[in-house]
C-alpha positions as CSV (number, residue, x, y, z in Angstrom):
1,X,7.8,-14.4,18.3
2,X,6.3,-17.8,19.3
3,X,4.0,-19.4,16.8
4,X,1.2,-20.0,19.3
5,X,1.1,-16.4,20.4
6,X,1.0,-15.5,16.6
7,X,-1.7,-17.7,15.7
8,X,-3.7,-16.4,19.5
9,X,-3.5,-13.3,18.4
10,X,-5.0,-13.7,15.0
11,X,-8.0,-15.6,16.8
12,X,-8.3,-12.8,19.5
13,X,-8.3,-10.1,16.8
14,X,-10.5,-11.1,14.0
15,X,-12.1,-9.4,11.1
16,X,-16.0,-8.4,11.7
17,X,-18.5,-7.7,9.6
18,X,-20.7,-5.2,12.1
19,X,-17.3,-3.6,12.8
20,X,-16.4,-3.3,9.0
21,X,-20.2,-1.7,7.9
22,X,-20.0,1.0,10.7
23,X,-16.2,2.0,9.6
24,X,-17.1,1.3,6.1
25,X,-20.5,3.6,6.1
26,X,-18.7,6.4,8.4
27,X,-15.6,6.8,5.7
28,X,-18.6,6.9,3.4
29,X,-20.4,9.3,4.6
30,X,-17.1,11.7,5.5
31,X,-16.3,11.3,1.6
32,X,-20.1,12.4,0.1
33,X,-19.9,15.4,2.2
34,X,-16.0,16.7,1.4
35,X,-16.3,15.9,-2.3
36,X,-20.1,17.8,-2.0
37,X,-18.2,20.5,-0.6
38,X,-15.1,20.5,-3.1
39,X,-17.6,21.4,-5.9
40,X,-18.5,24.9,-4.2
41,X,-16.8,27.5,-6.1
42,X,-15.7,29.3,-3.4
43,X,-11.9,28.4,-2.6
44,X,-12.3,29.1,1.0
45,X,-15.1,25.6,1.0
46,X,-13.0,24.1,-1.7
47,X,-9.9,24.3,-0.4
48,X,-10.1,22.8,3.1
49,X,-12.3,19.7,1.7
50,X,-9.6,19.0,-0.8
51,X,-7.5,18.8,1.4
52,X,-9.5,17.1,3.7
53,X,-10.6,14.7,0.9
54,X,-7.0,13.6,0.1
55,X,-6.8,12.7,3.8
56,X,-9.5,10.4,3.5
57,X,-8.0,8.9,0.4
58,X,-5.4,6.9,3.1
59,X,-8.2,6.0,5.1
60,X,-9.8,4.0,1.8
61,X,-6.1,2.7,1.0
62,X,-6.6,1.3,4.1
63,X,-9.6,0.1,3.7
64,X,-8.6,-1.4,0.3
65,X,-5.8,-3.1,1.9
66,X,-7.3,-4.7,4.9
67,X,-10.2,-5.8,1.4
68,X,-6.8,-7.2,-0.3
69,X,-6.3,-9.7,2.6
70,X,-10.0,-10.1,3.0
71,X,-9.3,-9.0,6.8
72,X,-11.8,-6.0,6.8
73,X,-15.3,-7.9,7.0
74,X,-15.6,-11.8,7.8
75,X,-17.4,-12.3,4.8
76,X,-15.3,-12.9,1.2
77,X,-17.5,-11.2,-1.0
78,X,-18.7,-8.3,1.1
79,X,-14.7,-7.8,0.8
80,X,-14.5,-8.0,-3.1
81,X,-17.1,-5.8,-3.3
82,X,-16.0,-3.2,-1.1
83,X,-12.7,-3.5,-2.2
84,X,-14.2,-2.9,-5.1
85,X,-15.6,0.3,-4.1
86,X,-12.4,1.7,-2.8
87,X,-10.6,0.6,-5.8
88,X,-12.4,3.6,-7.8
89,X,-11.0,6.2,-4.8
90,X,-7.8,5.0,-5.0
91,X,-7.5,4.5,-9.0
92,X,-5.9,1.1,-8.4
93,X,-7.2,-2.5,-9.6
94,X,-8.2,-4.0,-6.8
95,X,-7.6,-8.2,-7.7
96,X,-4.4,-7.1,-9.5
97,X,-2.7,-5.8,-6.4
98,X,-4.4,-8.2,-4.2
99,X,-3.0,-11.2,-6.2
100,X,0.5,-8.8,-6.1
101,X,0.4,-8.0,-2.7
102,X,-0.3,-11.3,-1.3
103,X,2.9,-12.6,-3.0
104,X,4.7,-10.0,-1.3
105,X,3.5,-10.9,1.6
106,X,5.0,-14.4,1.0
107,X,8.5,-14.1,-0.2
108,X,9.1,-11.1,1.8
109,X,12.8,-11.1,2.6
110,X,13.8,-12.7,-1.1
111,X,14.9,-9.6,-3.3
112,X,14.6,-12.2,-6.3
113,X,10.8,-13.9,-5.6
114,X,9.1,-10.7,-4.1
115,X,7.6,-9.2,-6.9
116,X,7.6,-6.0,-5.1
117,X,10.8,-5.1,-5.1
118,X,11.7,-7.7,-8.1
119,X,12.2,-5.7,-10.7
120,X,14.4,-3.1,-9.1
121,X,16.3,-6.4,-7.3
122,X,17.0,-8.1,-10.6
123,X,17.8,-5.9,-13.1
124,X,19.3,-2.4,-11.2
125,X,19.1,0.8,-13.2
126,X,21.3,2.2,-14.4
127,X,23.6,5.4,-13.6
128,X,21.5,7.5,-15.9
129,X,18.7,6.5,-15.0
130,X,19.3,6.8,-11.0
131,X,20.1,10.5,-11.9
132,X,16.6,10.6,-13.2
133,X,14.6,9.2,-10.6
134,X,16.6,10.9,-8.4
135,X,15.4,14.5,-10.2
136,X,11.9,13.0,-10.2
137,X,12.2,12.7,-5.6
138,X,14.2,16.2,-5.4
139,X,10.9,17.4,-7.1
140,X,8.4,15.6,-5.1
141,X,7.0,14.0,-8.8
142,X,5.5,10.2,-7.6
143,X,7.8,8.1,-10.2
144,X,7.7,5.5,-7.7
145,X,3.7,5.1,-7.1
146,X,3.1,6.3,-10.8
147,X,5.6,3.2,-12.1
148,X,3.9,0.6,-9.4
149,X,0.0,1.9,-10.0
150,X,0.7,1.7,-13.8
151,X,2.4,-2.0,-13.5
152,X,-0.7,-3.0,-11.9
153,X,-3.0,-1.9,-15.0
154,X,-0.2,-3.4,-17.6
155,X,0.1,-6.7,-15.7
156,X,-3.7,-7.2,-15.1
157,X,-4.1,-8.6,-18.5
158,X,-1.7,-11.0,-18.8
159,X,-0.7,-13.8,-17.2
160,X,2.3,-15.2,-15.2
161,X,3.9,-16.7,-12.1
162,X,1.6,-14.7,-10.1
163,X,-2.0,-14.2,-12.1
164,X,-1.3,-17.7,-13.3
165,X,-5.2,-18.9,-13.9
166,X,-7.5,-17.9,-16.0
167,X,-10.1,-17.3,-13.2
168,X,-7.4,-15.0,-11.6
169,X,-6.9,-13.2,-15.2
170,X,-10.2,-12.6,-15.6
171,X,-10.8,-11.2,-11.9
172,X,-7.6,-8.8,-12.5
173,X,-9.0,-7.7,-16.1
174,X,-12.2,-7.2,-14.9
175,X,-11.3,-5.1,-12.1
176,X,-8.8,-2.9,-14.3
177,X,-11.7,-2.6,-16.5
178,X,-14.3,-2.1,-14.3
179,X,-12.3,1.5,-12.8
180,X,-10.5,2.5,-16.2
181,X,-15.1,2.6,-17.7
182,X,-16.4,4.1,-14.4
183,X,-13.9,6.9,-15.0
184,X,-14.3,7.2,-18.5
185,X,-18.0,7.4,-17.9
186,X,-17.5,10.3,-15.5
187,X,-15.4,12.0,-17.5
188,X,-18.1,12.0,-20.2
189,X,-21.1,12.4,-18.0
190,X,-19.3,15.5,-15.7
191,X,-16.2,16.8,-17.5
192,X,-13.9,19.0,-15.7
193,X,-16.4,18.3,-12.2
194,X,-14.2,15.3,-11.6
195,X,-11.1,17.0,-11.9
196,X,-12.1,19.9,-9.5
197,X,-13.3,17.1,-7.3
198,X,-10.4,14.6,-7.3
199,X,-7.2,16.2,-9.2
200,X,-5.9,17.5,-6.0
201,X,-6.0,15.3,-3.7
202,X,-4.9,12.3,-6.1
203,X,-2.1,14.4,-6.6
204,X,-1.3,14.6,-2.9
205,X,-1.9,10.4,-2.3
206,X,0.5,10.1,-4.8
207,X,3.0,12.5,-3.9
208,X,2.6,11.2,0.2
209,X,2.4,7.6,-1.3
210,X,6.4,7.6,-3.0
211,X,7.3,8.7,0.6
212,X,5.4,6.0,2.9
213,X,5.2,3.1,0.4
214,X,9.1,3.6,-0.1
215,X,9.5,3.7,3.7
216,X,8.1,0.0,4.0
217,X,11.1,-1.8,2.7
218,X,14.0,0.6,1.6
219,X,17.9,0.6,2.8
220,X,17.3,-3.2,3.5
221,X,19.6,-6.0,2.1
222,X,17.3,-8.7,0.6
223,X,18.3,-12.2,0.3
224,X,18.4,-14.1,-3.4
225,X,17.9,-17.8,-4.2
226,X,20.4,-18.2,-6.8
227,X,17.9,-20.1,-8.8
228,X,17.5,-22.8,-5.7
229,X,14.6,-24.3,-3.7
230,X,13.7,-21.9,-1.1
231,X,10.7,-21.6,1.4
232,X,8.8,-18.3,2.3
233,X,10.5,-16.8,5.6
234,X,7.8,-16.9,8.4
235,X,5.8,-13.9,9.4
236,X,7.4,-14.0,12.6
237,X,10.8,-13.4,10.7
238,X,9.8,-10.8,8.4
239,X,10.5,-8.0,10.7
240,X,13.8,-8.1,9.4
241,X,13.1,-6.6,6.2
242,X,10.2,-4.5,7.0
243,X,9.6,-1.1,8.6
244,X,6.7,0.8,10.2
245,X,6.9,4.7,10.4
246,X,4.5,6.6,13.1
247,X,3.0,10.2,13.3
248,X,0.5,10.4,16.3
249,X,-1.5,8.0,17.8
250,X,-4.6,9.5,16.9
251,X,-3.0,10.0,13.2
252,X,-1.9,6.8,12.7
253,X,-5.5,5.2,13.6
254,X,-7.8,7.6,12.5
255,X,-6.3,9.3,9.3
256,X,-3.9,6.2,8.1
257,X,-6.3,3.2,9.7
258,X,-3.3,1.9,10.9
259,X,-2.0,1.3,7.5
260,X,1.5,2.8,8.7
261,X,2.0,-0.2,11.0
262,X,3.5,-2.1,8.7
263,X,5.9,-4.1,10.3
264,X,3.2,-5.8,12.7
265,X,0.8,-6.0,10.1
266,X,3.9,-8.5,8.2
267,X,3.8,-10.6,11.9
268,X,-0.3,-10.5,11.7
269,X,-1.5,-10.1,7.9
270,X,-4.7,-11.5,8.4
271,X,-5.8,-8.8,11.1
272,X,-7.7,-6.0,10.5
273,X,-6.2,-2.6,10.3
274,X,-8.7,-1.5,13.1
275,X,-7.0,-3.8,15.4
276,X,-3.2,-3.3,15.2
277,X,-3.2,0.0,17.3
278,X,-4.2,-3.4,20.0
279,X,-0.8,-5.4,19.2
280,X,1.8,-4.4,21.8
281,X,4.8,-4.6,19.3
282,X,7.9,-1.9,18.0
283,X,9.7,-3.2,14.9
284,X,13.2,-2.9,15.0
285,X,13.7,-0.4,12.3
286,X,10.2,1.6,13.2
287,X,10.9,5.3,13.2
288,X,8.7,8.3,13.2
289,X,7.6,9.8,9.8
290,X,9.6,12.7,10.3
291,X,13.0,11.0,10.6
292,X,12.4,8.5,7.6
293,X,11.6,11.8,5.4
294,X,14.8,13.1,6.4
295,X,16.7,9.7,6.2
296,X,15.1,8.9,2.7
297,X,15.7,12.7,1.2
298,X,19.7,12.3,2.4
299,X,20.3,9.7,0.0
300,X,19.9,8.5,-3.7
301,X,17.9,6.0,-5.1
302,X,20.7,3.8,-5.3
303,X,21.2,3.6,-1.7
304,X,17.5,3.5,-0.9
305,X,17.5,-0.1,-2.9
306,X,20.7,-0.9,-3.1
307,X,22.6,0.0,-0.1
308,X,25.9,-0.1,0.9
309,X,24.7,0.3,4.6
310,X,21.8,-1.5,4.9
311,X,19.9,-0.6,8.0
312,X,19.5,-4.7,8.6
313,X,23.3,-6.0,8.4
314,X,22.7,-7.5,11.6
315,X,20.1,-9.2,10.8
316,X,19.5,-13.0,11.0
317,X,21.0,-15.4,8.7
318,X,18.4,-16.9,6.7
319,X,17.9,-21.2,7.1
């Protein structure tokens, strides 16, 4: 795709702070009233707002995404803050996986400088270990999301190549702080309340997270830079390495915010998530949500990140 439509469209579809307060505020108000419900003791209440609740949950994923690449309100701080916010819904440190993420954005396409998919890249597991985390998927348990959301806390107070100031250490500590106190604080203030309140849905993000975070950039065949110079791909070649799934229309923008779009979102990072559903674009590898649940669940770990068949073996050769 042509540079000059890539950077129209990011002019075209731009972040807005009126548009932001009145999705911000709605999700808001949506939450108050399912977790208000979900401390009724009657399970016929409770029920349906927990699961209702663990809906929402994407929607502030979302939320805290479009935050991450400060592409949810026009204004930088109204974006930390909120991000913020939804940082306590999703139990995630918000400047930690911003900082994260936006490296991800940038070496997408490099197995060996996206620190993504680094680890796994770099140092595979081994055949023991594959025979774990594949008994942890056959399951359903989250290894996946648990190991990422965990890294996040670990790496948020200490430094390297990517928190690599102090002011960014200091942001990421804060931030792991400031939702590892508020929950603490809960905890001591409302006891078992939060857990009636939150335990089930969590457990359903996280469960739903292994499968649609995995989707993003699994049975691909990353490049490596053998230790050499190498420049970030362009968004416009990131489709390559990148995958969107799809439910429903009306799923995709009003229960994931878009979030799902991920393949577009890699060609437009810097547009909101309330815009996307706009962008007239299919991603090579896009597939429903139903078909990469049954392609993912048909294979092992190994082939999921390591594959002998990668779904991209046509693509591109990399300059």
């Amino acid at each position: 795709m042509k540079t000059n439509k890539l950077n129209s469209l990011n002019r075209t579809h731009k972040a807005s702070n009126l548009r932001g307060l009145i999705s911000f505020v709605s999700i808001s108000i949506f939450t108050a009233i399912t977790l208000y419900l979900s401390s009724s003791n009657q399970f016929w209440i409770w029920l349906p707002s927990q699961l209702t609740y663990s809906l929402l949950l994407w929607a502030w994923f979302s939320i805290f995404h479009s935050c991450g690449h400060q592409a949810y309100f026009k204004n930088s701080y109204i974006n930390a803050f909120v991000g913020l916010v939804a940082s306590l819904l999703v139990i995630a440190p918000f400047y930690a996986w911003k900082y994260y993420h936006s490296a991800h954005h940038k070496w997408t396409g490099w197995g060996d400088k996206d620190p993504s998919i680094k680890d796994f890249s770099e140092k595979p597991l081994s055949p023991s270990l594959i025979k774990l985390v594949d008994l942890c998927r056959m399951v359903f348990f989250p290894v996946f999301t648990i190991f990422n959301s965990t890294g996040l806390f670990l790496k948020s107070f200490r430094m390297d190549e990517t928190i690599n100031t102090r002011k960014k250490l200091l942001q990421c500590s804060l931030s792991s702080a400031f939702v590892m106190i508020t929950y603490t604080v809960l905890f001591i203030c409302f006891g078992t309340l939060i857990l009636k309140l939150i335990l089930l849905p969590f457990c359903i993000m996280l469960i739903t997270s292994d499968l649609a975070f995995i989707s993003q950039h699994a049975l691909f065949e990353f490049e490596h830079s053998a230790g050499k110079e190498i420049l970030p791909l362009p968004t416009s070649k990131q489709d390559a390495y990148t995958r969107s799934f799809r439910v429903h229309p009306l799923i995709d923008r009003w229960v994931f915010l878009n979030f799902n779009l991920h393949g577009v979102h890699h060609l437009y990072p810097n547009v909101p998530h309330y815009h996307l559903h706009k962008i007239d674009f299919t991603g090579t590898h896009e597939m429903s949500l139903f078909t990469w649940i049954k392609t993912a669940r048909s294979v092992s770990c190994k082939e999921l990140f390591w594959p002998e068949n990668p779904h991209n073996k046509n693509r591109n050769q990399v300059p």
